[in-house]
C-alpha positions as CSV (number, residue, x, y, z in Angstrom):
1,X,0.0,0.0,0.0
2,X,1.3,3.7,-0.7
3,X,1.0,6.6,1.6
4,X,0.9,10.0,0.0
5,X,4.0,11.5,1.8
6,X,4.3,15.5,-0.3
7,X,4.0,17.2,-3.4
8,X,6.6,19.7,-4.4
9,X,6.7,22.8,-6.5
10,X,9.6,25.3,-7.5
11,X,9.8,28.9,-6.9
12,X,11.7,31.3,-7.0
13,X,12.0,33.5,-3.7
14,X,12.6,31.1,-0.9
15,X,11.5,33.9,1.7
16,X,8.5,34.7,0.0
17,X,6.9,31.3,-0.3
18,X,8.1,30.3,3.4
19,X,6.0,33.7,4.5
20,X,3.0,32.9,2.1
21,X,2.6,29.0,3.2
22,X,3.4,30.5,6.8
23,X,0.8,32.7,6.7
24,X,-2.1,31.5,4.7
25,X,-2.1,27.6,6.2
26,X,0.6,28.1,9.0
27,X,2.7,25.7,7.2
28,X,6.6,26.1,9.1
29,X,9.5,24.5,7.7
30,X,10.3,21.2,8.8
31,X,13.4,20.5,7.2
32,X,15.9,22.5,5.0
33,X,18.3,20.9,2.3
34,X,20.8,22.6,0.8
35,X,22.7,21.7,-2.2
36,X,25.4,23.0,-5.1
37,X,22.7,24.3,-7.4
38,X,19.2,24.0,-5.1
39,X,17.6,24.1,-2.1
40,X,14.8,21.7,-0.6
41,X,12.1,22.8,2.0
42,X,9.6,20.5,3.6
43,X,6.7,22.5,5.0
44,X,4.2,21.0,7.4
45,X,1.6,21.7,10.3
46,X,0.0,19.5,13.0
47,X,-3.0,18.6,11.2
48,X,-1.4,16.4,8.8
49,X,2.2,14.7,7.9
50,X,1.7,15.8,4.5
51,X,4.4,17.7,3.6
52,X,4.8,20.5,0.7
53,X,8.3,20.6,-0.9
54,X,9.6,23.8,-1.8
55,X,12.2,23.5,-4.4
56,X,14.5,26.6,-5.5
57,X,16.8,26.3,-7.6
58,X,19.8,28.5,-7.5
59,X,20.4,31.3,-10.1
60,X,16.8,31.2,-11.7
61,X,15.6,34.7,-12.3
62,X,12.5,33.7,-14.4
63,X,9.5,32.6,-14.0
64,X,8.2,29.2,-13.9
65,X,6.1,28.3,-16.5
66,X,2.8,26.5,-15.0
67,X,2.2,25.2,-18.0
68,X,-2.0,23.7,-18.9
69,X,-0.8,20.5,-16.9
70,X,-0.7,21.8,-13.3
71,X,-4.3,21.6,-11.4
72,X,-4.2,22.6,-7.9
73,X,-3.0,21.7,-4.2
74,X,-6.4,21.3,-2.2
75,X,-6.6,21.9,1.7
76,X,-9.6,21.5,4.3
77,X,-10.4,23.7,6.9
78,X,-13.0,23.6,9.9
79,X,-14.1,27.4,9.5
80,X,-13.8,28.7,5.5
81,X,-15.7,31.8,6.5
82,X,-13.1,32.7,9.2
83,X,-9.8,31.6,7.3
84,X,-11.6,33.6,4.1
85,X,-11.9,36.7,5.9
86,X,-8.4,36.5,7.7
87,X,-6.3,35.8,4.4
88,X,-8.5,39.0,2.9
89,X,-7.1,40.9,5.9
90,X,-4.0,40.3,5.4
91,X,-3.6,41.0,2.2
92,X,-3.8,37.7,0.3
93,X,-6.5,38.2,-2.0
94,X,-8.4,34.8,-1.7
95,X,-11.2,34.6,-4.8
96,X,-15.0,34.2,-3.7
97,X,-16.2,31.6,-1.6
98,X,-18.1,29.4,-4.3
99,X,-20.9,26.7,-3.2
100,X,-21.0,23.4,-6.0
101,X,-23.7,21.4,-6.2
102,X,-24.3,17.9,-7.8
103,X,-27.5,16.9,-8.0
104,X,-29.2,20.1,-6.0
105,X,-27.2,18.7,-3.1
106,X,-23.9,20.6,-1.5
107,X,-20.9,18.6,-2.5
108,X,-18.0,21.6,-1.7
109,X,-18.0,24.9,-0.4
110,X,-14.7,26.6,-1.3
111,X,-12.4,29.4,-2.7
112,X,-9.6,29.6,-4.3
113,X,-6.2,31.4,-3.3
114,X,-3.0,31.9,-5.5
115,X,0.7,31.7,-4.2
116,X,3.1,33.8,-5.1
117,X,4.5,32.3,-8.5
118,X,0.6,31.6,-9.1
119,X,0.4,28.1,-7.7
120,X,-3.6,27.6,-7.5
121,X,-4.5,26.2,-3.7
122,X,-8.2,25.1,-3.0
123,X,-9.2,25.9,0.0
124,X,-12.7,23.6,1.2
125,X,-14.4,23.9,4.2
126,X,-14.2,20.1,5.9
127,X,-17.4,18.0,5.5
128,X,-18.2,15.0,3.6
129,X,-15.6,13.3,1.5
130,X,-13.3,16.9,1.7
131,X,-11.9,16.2,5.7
């Protein structure tokens, strides 16, 4: 059997992403590792042992390109109303909460939120199959 264990991205500004992650899902470093030409960061929080993996590597000034591949990261929360209004208040510009039904019943209520090199990250407040 396999156990999801992280999912890693690149960016550029170490900082910046360690601040954004910090702040939106108070995801703190867990472990550093620094090589010759990049740099890994495990982030994590006490709800889960998922991990998200940072990965910069050294000298890029561009851009990543995120491609028509790339979907989302998803997250659950126990109060979207609250962790909607606080990421508006600081300044993170979450996008409206939207409510999807299937079959005229609830199924998700959720926003989205974009990271600083424009990662998506769903945001769904936990019930159902979304815990």
């Amino acid at each position: 059997m396999a156990k999801t264990i992280h999912s890693m991205i690149r960016v550029l500004d170490e900082a910046r992403s360690v601040e954004f992650y910090g702040t939106a899902f108070s995801l703190r470093v867990e472990d550093r590792l620094d090589f010759e030409t990049f740099t890994l960061v495990y982030l994590s929080n006490d709800e889960s042992e998922f991990e998200l993996e940072l990965t910069i590597n050294k000298g890029r000034q561009e851009s990543y390109l995120l491609g028509d591949g790339y979907g989302h990261l998803a997250v659950s929360v126990d109060n979207l109303d609250a962790i909607h209004a606080r990421l508006a208040d600081v300044g993170l510009n979450p996008n409206k909460i939207v409510e999807f039904n299937h079959n005229g019943t609830l199924l998700a209520r959720f926003f989205f939120i974009t990271d600083p090199d424009g990662y998506k990250i769903e945001v769904l407040q936990r019930r159902g199959r979304y815990k």
